[in-house]
RODO-2510 file (C-alpha; in nm, 4 decimals, decimal comma):
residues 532
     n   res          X          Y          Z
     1     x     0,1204     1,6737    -0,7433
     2     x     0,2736     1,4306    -1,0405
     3     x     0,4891     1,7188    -1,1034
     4     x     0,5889     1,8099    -0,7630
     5     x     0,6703     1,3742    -0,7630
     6     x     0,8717     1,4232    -1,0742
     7     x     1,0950     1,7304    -0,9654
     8     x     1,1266     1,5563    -0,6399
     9     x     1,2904     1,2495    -0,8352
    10     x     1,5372     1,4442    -1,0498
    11     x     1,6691     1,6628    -0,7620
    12     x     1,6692     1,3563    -0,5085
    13     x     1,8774     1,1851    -0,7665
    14     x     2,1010     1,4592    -0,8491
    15     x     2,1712     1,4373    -0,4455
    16     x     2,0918     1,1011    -0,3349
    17     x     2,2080     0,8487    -0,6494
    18     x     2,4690     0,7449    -0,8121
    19     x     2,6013     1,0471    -1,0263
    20     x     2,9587     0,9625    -1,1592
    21     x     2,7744     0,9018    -1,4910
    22     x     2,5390     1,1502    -1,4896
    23     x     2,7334     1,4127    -1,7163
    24     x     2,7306     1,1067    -2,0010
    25     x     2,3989     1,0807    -2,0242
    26     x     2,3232     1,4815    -2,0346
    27     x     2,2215     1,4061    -2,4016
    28     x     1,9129     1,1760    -2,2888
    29     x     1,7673     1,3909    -2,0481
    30     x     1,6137     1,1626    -1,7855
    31     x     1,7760     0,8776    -1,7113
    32     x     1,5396     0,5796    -1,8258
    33     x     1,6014     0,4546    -1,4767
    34     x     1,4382     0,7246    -1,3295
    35     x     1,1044     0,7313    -1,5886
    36     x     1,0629     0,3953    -1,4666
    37     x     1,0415     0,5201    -1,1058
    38     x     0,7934     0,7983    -1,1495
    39     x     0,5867     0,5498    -1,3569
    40     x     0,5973     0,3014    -1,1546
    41     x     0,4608     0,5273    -0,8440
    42     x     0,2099     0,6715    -1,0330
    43     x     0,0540     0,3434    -1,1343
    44     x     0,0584     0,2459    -0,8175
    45     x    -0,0654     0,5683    -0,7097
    46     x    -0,3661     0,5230    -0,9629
    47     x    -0,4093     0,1345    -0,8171
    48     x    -0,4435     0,2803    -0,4457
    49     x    -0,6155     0,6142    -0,5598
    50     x    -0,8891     0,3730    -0,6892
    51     x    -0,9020     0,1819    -0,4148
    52     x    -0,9236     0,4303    -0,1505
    53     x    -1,1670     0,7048    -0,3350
    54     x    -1,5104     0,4694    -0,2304
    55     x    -1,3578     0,5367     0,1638
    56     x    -1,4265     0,8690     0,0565
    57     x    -1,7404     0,8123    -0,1565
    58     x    -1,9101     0,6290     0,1251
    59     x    -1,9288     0,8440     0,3452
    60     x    -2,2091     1,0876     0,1159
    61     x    -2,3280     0,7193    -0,0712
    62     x    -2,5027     0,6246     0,2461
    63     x    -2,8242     0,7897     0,4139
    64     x    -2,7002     0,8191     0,7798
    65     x    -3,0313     0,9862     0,8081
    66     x    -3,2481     0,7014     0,7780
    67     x    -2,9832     0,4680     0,9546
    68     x    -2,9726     0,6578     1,2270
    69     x    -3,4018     0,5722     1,2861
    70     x    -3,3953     0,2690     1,1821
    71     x    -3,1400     0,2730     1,4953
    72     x    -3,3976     0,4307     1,6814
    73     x    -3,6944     0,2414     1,6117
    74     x    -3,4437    -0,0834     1,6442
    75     x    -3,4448     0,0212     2,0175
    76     x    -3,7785     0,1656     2,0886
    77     x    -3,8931    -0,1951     1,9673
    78     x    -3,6222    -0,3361     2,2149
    79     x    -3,7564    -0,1243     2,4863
    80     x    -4,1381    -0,1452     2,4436
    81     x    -4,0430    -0,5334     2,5243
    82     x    -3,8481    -0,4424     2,8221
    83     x    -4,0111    -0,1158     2,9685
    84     x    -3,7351     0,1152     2,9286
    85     x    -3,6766     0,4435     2,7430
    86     x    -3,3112     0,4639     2,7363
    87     x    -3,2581     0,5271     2,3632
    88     x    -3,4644     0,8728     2,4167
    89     x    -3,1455     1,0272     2,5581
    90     x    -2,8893     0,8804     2,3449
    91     x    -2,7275     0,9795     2,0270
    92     x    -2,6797     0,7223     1,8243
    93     x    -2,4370     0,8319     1,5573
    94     x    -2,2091     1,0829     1,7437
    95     x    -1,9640     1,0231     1,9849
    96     x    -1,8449     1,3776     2,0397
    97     x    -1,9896     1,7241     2,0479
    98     x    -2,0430     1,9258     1,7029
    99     x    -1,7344     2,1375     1,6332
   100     x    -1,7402     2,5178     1,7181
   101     x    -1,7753     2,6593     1,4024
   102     x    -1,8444     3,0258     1,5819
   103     x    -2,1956     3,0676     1,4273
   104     x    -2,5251     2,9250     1,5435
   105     x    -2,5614     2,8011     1,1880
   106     x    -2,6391     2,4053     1,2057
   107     x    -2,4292     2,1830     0,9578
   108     x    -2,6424     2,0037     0,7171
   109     x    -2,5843     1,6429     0,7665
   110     x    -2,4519     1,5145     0,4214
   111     x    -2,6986     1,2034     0,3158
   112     x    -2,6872     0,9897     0,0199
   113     x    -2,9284     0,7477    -0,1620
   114     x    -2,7988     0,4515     0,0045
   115     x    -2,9190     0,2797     0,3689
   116     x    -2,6471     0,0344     0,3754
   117     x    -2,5970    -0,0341     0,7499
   118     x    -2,2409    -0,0292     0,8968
   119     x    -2,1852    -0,4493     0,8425
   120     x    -2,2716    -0,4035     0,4700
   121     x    -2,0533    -0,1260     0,4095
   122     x    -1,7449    -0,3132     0,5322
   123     x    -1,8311    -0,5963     0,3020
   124     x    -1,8674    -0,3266     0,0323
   125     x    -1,4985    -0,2254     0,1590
   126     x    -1,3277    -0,5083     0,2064
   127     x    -1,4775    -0,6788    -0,1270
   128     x    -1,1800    -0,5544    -0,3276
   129     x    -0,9527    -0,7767    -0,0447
   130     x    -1,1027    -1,0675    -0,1724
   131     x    -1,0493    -1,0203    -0,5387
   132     x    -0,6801    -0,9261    -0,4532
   133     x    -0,5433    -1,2345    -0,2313
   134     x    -0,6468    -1,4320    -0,5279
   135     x    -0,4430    -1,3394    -0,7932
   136     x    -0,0954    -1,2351    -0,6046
   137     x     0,0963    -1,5869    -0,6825
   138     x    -0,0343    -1,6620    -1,0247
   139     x     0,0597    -1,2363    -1,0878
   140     x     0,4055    -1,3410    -0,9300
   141     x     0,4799    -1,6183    -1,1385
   142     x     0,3464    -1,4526    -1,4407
   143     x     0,5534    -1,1301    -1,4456
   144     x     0,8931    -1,3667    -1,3396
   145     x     0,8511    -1,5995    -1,6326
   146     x     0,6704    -1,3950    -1,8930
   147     x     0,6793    -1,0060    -1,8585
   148     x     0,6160    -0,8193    -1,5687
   149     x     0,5628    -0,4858    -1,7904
   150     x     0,1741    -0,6178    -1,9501
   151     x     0,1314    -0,7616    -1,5937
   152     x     0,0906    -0,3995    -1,4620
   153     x    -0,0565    -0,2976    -1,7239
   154     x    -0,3053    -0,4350    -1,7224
   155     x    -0,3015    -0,4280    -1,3369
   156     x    -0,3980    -0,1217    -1,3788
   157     x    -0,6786    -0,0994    -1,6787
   158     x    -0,8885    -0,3194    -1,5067
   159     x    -0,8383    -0,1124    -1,2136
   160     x    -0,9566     0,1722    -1,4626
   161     x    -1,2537     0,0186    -1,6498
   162     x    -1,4065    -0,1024    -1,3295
   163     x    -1,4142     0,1991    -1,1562
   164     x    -1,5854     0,3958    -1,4378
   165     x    -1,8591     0,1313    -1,4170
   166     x    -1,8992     0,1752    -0,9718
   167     x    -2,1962     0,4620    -1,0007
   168     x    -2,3830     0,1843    -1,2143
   169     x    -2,3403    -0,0750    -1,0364
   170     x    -2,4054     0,1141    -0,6756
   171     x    -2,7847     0,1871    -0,8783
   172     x    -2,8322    -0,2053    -0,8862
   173     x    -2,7747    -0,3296    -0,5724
   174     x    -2,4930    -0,3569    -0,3431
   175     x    -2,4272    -0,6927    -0,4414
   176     x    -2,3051    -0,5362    -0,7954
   177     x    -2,0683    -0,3240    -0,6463
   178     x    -1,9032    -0,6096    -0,4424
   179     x    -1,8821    -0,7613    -0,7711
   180     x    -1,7283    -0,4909    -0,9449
   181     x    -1,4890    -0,4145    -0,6026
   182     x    -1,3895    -0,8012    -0,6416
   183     x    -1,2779    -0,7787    -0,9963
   184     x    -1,0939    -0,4802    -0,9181
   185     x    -0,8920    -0,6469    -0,6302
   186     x    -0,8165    -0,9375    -0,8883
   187     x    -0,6546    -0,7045    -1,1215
   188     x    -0,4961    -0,4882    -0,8445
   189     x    -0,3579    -0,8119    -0,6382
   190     x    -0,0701    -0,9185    -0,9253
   191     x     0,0739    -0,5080    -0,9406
   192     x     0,3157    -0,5618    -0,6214
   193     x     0,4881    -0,8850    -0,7112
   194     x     0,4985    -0,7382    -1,1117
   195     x     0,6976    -0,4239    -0,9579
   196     x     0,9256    -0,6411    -0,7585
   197     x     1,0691    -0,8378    -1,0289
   198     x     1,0969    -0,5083    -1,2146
   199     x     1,2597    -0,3375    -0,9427
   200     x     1,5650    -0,6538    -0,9506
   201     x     1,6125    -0,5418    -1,3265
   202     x     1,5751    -0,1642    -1,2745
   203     x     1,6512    -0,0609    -0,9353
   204     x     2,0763    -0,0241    -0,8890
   205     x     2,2153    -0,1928    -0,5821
   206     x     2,3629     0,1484    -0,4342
   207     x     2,0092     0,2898    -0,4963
   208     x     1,7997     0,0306    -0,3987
   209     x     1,6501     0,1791    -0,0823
   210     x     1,5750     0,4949    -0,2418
   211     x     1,4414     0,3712    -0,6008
   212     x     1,2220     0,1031    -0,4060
   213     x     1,1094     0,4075    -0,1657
   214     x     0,9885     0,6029    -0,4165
   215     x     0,8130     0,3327    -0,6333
   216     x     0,6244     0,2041    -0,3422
   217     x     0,5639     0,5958    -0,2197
   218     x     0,3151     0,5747    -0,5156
   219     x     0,0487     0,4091    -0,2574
   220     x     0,0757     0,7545    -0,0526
   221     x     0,0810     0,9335    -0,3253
   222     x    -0,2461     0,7719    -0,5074
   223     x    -0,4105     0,8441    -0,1299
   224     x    -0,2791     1,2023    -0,1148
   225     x    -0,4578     1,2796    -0,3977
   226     x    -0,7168     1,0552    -0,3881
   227     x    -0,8736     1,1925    -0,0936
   228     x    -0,9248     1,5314    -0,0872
   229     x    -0,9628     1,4831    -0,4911
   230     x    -1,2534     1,2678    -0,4010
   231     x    -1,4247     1,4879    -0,1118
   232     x    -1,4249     1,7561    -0,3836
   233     x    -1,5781     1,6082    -0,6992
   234     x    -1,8861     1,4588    -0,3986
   235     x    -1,9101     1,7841    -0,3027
   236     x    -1,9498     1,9693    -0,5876
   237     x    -2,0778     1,7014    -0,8669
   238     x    -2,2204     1,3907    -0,6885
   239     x    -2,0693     1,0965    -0,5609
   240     x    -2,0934     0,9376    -0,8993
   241     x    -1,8347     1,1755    -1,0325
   242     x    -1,5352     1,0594    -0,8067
   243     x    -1,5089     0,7904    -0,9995
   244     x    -1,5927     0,8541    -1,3754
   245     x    -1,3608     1,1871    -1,3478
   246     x    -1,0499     0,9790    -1,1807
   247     x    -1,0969     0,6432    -1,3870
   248     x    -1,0958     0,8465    -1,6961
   249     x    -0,8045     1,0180    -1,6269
   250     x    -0,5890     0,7316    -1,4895
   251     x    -0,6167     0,6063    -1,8606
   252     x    -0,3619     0,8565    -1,9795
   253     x    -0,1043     0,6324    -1,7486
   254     x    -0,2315     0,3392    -1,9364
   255     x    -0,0998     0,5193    -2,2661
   256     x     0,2447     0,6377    -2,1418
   257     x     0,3341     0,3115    -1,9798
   258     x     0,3553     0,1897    -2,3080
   259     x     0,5569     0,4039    -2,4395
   260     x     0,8204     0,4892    -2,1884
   261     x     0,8588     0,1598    -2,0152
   262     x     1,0072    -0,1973    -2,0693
   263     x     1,0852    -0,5062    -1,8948
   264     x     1,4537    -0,4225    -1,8286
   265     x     1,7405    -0,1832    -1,9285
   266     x     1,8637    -0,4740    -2,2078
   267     x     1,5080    -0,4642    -2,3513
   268     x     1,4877    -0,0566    -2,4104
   269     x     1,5119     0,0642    -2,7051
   270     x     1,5880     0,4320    -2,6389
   271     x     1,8239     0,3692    -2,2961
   272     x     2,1746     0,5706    -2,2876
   273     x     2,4576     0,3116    -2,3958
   274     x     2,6344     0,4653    -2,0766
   275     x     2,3628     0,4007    -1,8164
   276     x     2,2881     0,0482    -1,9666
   277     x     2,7047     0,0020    -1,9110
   278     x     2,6332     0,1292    -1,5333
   279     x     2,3484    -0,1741    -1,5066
   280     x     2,5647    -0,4361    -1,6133
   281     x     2,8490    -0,3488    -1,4304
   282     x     2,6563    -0,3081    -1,1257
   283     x     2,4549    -0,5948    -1,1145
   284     x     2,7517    -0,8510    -1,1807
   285     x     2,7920    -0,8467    -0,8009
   286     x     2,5136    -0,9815    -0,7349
   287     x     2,3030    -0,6986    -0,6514
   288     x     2,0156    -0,8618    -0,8127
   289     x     1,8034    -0,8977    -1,1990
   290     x     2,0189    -1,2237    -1,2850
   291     x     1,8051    -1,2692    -1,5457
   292     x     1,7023    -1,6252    -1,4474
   293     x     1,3360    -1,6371    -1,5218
   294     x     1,2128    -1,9285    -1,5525
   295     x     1,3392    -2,1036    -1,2172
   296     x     1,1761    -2,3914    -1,0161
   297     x     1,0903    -2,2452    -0,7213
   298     x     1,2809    -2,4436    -0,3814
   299     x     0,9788    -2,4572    -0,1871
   300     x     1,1108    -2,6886     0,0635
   301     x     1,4233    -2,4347     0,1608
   302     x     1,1870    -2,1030     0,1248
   303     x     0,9117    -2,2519     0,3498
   304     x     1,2161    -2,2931     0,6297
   305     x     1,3841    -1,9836     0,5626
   306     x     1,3278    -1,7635     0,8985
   307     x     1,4043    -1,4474     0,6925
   308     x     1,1168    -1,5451     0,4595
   309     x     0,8499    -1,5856     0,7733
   310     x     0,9689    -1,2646     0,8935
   311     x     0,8738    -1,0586     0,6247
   312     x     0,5776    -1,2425     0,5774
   313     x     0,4618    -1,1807     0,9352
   314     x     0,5768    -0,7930     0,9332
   315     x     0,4092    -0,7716     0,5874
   316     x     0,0527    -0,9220     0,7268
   317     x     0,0698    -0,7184     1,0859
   318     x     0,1769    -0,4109     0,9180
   319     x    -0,1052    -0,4354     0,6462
   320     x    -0,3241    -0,4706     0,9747
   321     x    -0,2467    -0,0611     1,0756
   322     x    -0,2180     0,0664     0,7421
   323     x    -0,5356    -0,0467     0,5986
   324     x    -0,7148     0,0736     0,9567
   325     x    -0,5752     0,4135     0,8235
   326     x    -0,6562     0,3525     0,4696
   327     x    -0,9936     0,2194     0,4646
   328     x    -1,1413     0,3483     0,7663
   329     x    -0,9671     0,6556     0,8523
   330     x    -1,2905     0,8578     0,6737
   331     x    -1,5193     0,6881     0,9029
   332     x    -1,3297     0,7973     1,2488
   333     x    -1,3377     1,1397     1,1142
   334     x    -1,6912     1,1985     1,0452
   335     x    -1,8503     0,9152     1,3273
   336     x    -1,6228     1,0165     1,6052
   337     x    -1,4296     1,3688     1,5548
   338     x    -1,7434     1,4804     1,3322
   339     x    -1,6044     1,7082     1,0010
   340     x    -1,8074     1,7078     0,7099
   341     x    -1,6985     1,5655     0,3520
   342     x    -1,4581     1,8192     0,2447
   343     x    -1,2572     1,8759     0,6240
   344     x    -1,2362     1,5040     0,6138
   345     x    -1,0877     1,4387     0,2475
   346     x    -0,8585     1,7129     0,2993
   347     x    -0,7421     1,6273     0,6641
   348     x    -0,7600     1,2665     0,5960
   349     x    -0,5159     1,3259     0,3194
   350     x    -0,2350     1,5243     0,5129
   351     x    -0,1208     1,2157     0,7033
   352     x    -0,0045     1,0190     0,3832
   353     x     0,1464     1,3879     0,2496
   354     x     0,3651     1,3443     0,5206
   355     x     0,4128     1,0016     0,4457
   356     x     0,5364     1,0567     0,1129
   357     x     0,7716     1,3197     0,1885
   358     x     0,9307     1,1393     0,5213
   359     x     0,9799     0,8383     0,2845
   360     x     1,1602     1,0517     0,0510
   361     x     1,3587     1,2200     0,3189
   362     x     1,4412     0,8734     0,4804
   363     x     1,5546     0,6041     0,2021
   364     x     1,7902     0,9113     0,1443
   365     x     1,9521     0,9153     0,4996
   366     x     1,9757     0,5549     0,5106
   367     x     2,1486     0,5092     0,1461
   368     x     2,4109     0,7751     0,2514
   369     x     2,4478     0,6120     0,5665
   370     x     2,5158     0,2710     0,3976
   371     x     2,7125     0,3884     0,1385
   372     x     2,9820     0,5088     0,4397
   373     x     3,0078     0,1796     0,5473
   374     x     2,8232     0,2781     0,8651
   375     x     2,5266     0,0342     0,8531
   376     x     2,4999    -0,2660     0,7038
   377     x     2,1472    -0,4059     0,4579
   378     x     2,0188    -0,5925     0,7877
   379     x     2,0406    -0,3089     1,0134
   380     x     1,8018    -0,0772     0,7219
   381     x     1,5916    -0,3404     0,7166
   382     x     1,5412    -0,3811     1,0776
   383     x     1,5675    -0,0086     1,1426
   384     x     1,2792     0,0924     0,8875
   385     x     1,0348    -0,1792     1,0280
   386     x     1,0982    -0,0906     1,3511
   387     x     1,0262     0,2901     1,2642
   388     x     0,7312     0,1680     1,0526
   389     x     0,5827    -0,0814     1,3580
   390     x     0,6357     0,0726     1,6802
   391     x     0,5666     0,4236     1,6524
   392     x     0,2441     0,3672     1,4883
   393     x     0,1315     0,1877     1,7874
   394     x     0,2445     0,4991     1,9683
   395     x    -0,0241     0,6828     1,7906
   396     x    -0,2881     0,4797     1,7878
   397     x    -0,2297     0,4220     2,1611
   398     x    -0,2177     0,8364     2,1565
   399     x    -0,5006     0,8348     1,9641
   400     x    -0,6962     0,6264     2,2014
   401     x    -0,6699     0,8857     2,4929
   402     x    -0,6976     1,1815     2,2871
   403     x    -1,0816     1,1245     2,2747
   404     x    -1,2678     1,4507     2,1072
   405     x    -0,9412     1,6380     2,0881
   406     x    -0,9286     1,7073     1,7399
   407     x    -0,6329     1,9059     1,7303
   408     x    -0,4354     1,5837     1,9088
   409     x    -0,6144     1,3457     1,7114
   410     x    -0,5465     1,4258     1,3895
   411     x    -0,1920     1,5557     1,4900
   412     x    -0,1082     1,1647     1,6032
   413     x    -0,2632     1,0370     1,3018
   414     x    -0,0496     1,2456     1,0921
   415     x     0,2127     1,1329     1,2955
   416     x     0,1702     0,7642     1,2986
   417     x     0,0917     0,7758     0,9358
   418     x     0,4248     0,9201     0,8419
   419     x     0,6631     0,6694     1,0206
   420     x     0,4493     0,3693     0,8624
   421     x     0,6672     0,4795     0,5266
   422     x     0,9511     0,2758     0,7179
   423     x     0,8197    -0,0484     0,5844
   424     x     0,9149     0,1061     0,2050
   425     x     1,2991     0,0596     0,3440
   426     x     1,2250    -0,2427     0,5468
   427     x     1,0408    -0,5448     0,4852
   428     x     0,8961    -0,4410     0,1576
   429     x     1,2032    -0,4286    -0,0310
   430     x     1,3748    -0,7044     0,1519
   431     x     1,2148    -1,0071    -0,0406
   432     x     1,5067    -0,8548    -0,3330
   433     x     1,8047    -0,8768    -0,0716
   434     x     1,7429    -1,2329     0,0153
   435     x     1,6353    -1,3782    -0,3309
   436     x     1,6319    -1,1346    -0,6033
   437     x     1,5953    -1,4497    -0,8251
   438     x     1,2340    -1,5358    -0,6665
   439     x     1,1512    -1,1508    -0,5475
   440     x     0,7776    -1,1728    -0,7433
   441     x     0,7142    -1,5090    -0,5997
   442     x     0,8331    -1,4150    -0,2694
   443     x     0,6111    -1,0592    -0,2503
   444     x     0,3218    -1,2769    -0,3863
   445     x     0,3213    -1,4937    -0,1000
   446     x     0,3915    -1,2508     0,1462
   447     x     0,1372    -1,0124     0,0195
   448     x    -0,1124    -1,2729    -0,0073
   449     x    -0,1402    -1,3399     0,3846
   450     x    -0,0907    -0,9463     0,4225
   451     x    -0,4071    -0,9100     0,2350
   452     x    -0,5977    -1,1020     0,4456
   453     x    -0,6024    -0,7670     0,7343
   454     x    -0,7718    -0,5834     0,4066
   455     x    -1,1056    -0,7812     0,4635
   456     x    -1,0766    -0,8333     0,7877
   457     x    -1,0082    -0,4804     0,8882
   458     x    -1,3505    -0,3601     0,7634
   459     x    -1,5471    -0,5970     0,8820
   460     x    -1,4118    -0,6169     1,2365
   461     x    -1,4630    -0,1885     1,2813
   462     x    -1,7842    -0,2689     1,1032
   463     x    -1,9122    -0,5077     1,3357
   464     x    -1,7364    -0,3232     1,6542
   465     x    -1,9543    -0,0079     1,5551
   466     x    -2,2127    -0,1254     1,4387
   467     x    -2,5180     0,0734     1,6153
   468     x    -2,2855     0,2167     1,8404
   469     x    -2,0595     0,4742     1,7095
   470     x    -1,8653     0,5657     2,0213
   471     x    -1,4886     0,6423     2,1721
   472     x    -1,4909     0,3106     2,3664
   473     x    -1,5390     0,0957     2,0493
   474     x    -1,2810     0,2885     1,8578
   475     x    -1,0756     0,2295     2,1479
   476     x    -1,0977    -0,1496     2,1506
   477     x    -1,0060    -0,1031     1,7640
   478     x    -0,6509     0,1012     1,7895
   479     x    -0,5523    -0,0471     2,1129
   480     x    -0,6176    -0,3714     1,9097
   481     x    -0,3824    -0,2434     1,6230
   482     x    -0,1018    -0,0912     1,8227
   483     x    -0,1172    -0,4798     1,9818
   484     x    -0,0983    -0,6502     1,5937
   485     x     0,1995    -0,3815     1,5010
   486     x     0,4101    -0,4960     1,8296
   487     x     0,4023    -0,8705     1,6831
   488     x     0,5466    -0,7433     1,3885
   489     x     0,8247    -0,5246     1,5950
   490     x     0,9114    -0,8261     1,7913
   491     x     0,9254    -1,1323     1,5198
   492     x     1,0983    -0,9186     1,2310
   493     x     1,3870    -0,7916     1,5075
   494     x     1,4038    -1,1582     1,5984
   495     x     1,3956    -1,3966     1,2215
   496     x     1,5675    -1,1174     0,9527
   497     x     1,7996    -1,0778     0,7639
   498     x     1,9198    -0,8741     0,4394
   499     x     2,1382    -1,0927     0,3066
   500     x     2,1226    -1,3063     0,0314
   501     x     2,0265    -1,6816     0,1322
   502     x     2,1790    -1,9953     0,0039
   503     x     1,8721    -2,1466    -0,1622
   504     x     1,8495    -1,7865    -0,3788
   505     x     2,1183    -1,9322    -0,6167
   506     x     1,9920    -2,3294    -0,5882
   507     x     1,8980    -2,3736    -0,9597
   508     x     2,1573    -2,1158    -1,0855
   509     x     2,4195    -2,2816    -0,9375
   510     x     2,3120    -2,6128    -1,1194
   511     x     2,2504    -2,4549    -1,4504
   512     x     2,5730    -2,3349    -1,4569
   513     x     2,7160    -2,6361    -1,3826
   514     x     2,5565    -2,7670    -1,7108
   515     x     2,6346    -2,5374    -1,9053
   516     x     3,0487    -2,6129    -1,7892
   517     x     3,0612    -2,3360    -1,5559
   518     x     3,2991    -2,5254    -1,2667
   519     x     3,1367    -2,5520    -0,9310
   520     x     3,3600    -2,5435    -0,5866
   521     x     3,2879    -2,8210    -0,3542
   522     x     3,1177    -2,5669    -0,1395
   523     x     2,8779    -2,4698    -0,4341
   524     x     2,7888    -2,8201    -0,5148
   525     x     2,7007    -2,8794    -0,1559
   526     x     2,5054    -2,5694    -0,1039
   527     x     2,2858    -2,6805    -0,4260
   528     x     2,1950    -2,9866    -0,3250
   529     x     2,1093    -2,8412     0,0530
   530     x     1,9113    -2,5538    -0,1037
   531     x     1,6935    -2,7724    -0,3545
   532     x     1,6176    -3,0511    -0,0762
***
């Protein structure tokens, strides 16, 4: 698959980026620019793969066995009291009827050591949420002042190290593994805003869309292989093995991210004089990397900035849908449409497939579009989101009827999946169109109230289905999703924008000044507005 990612690159460049310099550069191969890219995505990629493989993990981790009587003699003790002998009749961890499987050979049901009931295993899940809200500004700050390079980094390690040590903690108690999830998410929460101030140093203005699709692809990508990666070492080593085999791996990242990557084209060593000419000539019109880094942030002119609450919102509503399909997406399959461990990490997996590649397919449309005048930033941005908002709702709404189709089901999940990639052209890369100077702050703060759906997420299906894994509860949950994704349609067409606001150049403008740089009346005025 990381091959398939990097031939994907090179051709999509050859086709989709600028090439007017490519035949001066023949002599270094790959253009540093797009090394970057591919690294970038695969950290991320390892960041999410982490994250996700426990969804998987869970599922053969817990003893439905045993949940499913202490279910039953929950409500044979409830009915003793009330002279009723309801629960005799009812099933109380399937919704729908046991696939055909043309044999009269019963499925094993797939148990594991622990009986963690449904409201502990979405604190389990959404333990790594609370870790990650935490450490999204200070990571922000950090990688815009300091360097945004060690930042991911060691994003990722501690991503690495912790997951090695899961199986060990799981053996204590569950209470170590929300530890260990926790200091996970606190590595994992500065990795976004680190990549964004990056991506202003490495990611052209004519190839913005595309460059920032693929980097951000990377959380697909990590879930593409993640799952189905996942079902297979449980099935065939252990659950313990999904995560000594992929944390041990990932550290081979840790090794070429070193090597290969630096904090911008000016700091590589090894970058063709020719495409370093192409980055300065490019970004001298403002298409972002100013190389302003250590900025006062204008609080006061952010915090009223409608384009700024926009992205914020779309970023927290659309966090809402994608970690119901991230996190939980496992559970649906083997509660409700009932596939064992290895049909669910491979079908679970073909949705974000499809994400990856429509992503690909779609920040190249939309560059080729813009770069023949025929769209302008705003309308990409507003386009994408509204690809990546409503017709996810579509689904889930879809999803909601479908009941114990399977076939329908997991063709609308697929479905919704893939347009949710529109938020890699839309809101996520628009915190560099309106301040490029501030994008890690700005992705901090807006991915800081977007993480807040990450623990919520799992412990509101948790609590919905808890004892009662049925089509009516998951109901409630989607229709309640497709309702969170419309707020986003609705308040990002309304509040944004992808053009560069005033208070972006507040503090530049004034340095400049001091440094003799002659200010226009207009300039003067529009610093002192943007830094009230």
């Amino acid at each position: 698959m990381v091959s398939v990612f990097f031939l994907t690159t090179l051709l999509y460049g050859q086709k989709g980026m600028d090439t007017s310099h490519v035949g001066s550069v023949k002599r270094a191969c790959i253009p540093a620019r797009y090394i970057f890219t591919a690294l970038v995505s695969i950290g991320l990629a390892i960041i999410y793969g982490l994250k996700v493989n426990l969804s998987v993990a869970i599922v053969v981790m817990i003893n439905s066995t045993e949940l499913a009587l202490m279910a039953l003699a929950a409500d044979d003790h409830h009915n003793s009291h009330h002279g009723t002998n309801e629960s005799a009749s009812l099933n109380p961890e399937f919704a729908c009827p046991a696939p055909d499987t043309g044999s009269n050979v019963t499925v094993a049901v797939q148990d594991g050591p622990f009986a963690w009931p449904e409201p502990t295993q979405g604190l389990v899940l959404g333990a790594y949420f609370w870790g990650y809200i935490l450490t999204q500004i200070p990571g922000g700050r950090v990688a815009e002042m300091f360097s945004a390079k060690w930042v991911i980094w060691g994003s990722v390690l501690v991503n690495v190290v912790f997951t090695i040590l899961t199986p060990l903690a799981a053996n204590l108690s569950y209470i170590a593994v929300l530890v260990v999830r926790f200091i996970e998410g606190l590595g994992a929460g500065v990795s976004l805003p680190a990549i964004h101030v990056m991506l202003t140093k490495w990611a052209l203005p004519q190839e913005r869309n595309m460059i920032s699709s693929l980097a951000y692809a990377g959380m697909a990508l990590g879930t593409v292989i993640s799952l189905p990666f996942s079902g297979i070492l449980a099935a065939a080593f252990g659950w313990e093995a999904v995560f000594y085999v992929q944390g041990g791996l990932a550290m081979v990242w840790c090794l070429l991210w070193l090597i290969f990557v630096y904090d911008s084209p000016q700091d590589h060593p090894r970058i063709h004089p020719v495409e370093l000419e192409l980055f300065e000539t490019s970004m001298q019109g403002g298409g972002g990397g100013h190389g302003h880094s250590n900025l006062p942030v204008p609080w006061k002119a952010l915090l009223k900035s409608g384009p700024f609450w926009a992205i914020l919102v779309a970023h927290t509503c659309n966090n809402f849908g994608w970690y119901m399909l991230l996190v939980e997406l496992p559970t649906y399959m083997k509660h409700i449409l009932r596939f064992n461990i290895s049909e669910n990490a491979g079908l679970s997996a073909v949705p974000y497939l499809s994400l990856w590649l429509f992503s690909v397919v779609w920040s190249n449309r939309l560059d080729w579009a813009k770069s023949k005048g025929w769209i302008t930033t705003t309308t990409v941005r507003k386009l994408s989101t509204a690809v990546g908002s409503l017709l996810p709702a579509l689904c889930f709404v879809g999803v909601s009827f479908a009941g114990c189709d399977r076939q329908a089901a997991v063709a609308l999940m697929t479905l919704g999946t893939m347009f949710i990639a529109g938020m890699y052209c839309g809101f996520l890369s628009n915190h560099i169109d309106i301040a490029s100077n501030y994008a890690g702050t700005l992705m901090a703060l807006t991915n800081t109230a977007a993480t807040i759906p990450g623990f919520i997420v799992p412990v509101f299906v948790g609590e919905m289905t808890h004892g009662n894994q049925s089509l009516g509860q998951w109901q409630i949950i989607f229709f309640t999703t497709s309702a969170v994704l419309l707020v986003e349609l609705i308040v990002y067409t309304l509040l944004a924008s992808g053009e560069e606001q005033p208070w972006n150049r507040a503090y530049t403008t004034a340095a400049e000044g001091k440094n003799g740089t002659h200010m226009s009346p207009e300039e003067e005025k529009l610093n002192q507005t943007s830094r009230a």
